[in-house]
C-alpha positions in Angstrom: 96.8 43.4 22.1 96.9 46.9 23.0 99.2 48.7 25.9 96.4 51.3 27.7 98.4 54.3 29.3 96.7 55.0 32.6 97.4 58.6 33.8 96.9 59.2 37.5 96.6 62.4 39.6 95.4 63.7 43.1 94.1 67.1 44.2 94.0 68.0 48.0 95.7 65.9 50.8 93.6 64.1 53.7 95.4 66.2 56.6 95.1 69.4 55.3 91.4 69.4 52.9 88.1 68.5 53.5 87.9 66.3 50.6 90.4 64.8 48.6 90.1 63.5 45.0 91.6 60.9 42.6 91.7 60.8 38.7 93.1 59.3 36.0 92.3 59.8 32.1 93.4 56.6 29.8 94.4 55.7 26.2 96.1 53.8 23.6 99.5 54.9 22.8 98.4 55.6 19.1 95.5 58.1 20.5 97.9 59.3 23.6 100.3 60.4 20.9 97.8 62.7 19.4 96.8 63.8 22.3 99.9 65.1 23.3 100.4 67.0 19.9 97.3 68.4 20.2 97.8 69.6 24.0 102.2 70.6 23.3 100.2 72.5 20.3 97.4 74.6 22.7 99.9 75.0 25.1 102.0 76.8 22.3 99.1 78.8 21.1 98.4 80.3 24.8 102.2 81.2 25.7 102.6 78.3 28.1 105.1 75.4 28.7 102.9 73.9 31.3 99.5 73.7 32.4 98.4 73.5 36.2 95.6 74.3 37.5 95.6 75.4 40.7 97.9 78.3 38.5 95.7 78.9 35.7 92.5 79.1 38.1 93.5 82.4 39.5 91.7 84.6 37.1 93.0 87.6 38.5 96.8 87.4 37.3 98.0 86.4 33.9 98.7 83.4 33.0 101.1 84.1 30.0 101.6 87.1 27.8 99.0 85.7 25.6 96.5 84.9 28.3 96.2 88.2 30.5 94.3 88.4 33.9 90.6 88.1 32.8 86.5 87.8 34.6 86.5 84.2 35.9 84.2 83.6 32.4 87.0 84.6 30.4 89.0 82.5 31.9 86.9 79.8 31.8 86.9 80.3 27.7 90.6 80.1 27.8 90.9 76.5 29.1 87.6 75.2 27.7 90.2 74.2 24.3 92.1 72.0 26.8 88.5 70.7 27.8 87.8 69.7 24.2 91.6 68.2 23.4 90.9 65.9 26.5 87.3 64.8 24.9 88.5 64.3 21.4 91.9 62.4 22.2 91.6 60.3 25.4 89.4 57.1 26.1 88.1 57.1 29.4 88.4 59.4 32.2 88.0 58.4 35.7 86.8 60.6 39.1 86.8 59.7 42.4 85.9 62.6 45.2 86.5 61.3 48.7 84.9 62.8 52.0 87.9 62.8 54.7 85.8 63.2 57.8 83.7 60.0 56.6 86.9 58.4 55.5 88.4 58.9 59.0 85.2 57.4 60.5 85.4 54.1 59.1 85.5 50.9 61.5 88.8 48.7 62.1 86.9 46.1 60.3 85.8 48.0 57.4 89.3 49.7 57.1 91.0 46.4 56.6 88.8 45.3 54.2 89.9 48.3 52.2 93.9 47.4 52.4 94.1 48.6 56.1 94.6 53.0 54.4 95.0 55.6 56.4 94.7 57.5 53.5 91.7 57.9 50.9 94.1 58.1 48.3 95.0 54.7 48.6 91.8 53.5 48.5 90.7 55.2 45.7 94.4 54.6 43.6 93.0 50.7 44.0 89.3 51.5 43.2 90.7 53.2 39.7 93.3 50.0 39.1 89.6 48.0 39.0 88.1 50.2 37.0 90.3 50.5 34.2 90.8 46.6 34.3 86.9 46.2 33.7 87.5 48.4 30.7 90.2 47.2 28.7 90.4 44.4 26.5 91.1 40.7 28.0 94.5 40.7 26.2 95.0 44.4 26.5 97.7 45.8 29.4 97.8 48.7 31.5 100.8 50.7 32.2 99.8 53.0 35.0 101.5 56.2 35.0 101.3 58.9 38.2 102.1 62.2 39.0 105.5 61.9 41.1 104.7 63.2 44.6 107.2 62.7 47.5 104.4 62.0 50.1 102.5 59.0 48.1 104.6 57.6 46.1 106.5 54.9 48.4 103.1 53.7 49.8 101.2 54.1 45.9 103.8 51.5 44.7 103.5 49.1 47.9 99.5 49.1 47.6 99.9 48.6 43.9 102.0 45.8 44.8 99.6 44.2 47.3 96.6 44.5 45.5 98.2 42.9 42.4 98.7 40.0 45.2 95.2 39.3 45.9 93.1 40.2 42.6 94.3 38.2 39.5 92.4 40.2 36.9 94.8 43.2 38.0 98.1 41.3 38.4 97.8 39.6 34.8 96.6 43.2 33.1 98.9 45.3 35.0 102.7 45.6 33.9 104.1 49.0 35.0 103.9 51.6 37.5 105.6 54.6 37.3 106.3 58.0 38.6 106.8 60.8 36.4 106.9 64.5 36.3 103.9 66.5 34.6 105.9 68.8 32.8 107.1 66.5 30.6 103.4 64.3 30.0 100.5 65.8 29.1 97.9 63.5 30.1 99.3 64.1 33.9 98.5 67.6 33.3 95.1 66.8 31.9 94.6 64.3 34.8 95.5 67.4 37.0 92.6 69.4 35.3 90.2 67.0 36.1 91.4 66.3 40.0 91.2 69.9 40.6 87.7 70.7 39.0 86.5 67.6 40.7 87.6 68.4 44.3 86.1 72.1 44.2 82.5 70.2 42.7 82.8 67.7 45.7 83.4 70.9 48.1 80.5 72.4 46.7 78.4 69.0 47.0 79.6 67.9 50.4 79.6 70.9 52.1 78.0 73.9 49.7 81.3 75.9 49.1 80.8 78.0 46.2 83.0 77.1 43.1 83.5 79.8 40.4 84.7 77.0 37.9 81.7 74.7 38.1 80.7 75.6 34.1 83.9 74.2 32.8 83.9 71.1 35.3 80.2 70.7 33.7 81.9 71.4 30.0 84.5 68.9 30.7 82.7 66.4 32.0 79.4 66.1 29.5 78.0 63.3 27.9 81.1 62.5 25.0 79.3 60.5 21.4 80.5 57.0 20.8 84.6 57.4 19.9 85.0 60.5 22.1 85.9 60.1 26.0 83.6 58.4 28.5 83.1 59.7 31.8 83.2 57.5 35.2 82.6 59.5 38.4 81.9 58.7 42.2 81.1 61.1 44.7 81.7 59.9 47.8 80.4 62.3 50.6 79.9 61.3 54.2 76.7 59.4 54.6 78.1 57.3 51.6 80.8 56.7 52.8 79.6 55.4 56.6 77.2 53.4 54.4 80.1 51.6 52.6 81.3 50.8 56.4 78.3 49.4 57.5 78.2 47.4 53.9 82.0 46.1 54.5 81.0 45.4 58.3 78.4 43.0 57.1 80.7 41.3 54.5 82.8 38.0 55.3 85.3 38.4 52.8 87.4 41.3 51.6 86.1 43.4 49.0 86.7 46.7 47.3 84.3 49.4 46.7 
């Protein structure tokens, strides 16, 4: 049996961004501990005691005294070693984009069969909690780790609660959430690199804003070889989502996407 640390992050909030996404990267605790030398070690290298991205994506100021302001490319080169720690440490990485206005339009009835959100972020926290069950082991257990966020958390821990209610496979493979601060954990950061590249590449799908960090989303997110990380992703843009609705309308039993 094997405890699988499940690192969880958001980038952009439903009232205030067009899209909003939700990712989580995952491993054993033997691999997370190299993972987190690894990452304490780059983030040594480049002068930093943190990384963020929303930070480190502005090109044009320095991000430490070894990392000065740089062309976006340059910049791009910088992180691409944080790219590659995540590959070669970490298990599986999971990505959820969400389209708000199509989120917003879903029926009564489709909504409850969802858990009755107001929020994508809900939806999707319970879409990852599926996927990561499906992955692990039968006698494997998940401790599900997020990013500690004033606004979520409550609700976060009172979905996680109710869908642990209804869907067995979850409540017997589950047994933690918590809420942590990024600083300290590296694979929140990392899970915060991946929210944030996925969010502008679901801008630029959903409604064709440019993104000037497309080539390290791509660089991240490549096909991995067996014993390298594995890559699960779901766009979700309008028409998809009012096709879910229509999908849930038709159903007679609750179900998740």
């Amino acid at each position: 049996m094997a405890i699988i640390r499940f690192f969880c992050d958001e980038s952009g909030k439903h009232k205030d961004h067009p899209v909003v996404t939700f990712c989580g990267v995952a491993a054993s605790q033997p691999k997370l501990q190299q993972f987190d030398d690894a990452w304490d070690a780059l983030l040594r290298q480049s002068g930093l005691t943190e990384l963020h991205m929303k930070r480190a994506s502005e090109y044009t100021r320095g991000l430490s005294g070894k990392i000065p302001k740089q062309a976006v490319d340059e910049r791009i080169e910088a992180l691409k070693p944080f790219a590659d720690c995540i590959n070669n440490h970490l298990e599986i990485g999971l990505i959820q984009a969400w389209d708000v206005k199509g989120f917003n339009a879903l029926s009564e009835s489709a909504r409850r069969k969802l858990g009755g959100a107001a929020d994508p972020y809900y939806t999707a926290f319970i879409r990852g909690l599926m996927e990561i069950v499906d992955y692990v082991h039968e006698d494997d257990r998940i401790s599900v780790v997020c990013d500690d966020d004033e606004e979520t958390a409550l609700d976060c821990y009172r979905h996680y609660r109710g869908v642990r209610k209804v869907h067995p496979a979850i409540r017997q493979r589950t047994v933690s959430l918590t809420f942590a601060n990024d600083k300290y954990f590296p694979a929140l950061q990392a899970a915060d690199m991946v929210a944030f590249l996925s969010r502008h590449q679901a801008r630029k799908l959903f409604y064709n804003i440019p993104t000037l960090y497309e080539p390290l989303r791509k660089y991240l997110v490549s096909e991995q070889a067996l014993g390298r990380m594995q890559w699960i992703e779901m766009f979700a843009d309008e028409a998809k989502v009012k096709g879910l609705s229509k999908s849930l309308e038709r159903s007679g039993r609750k179900k998740h996407p």
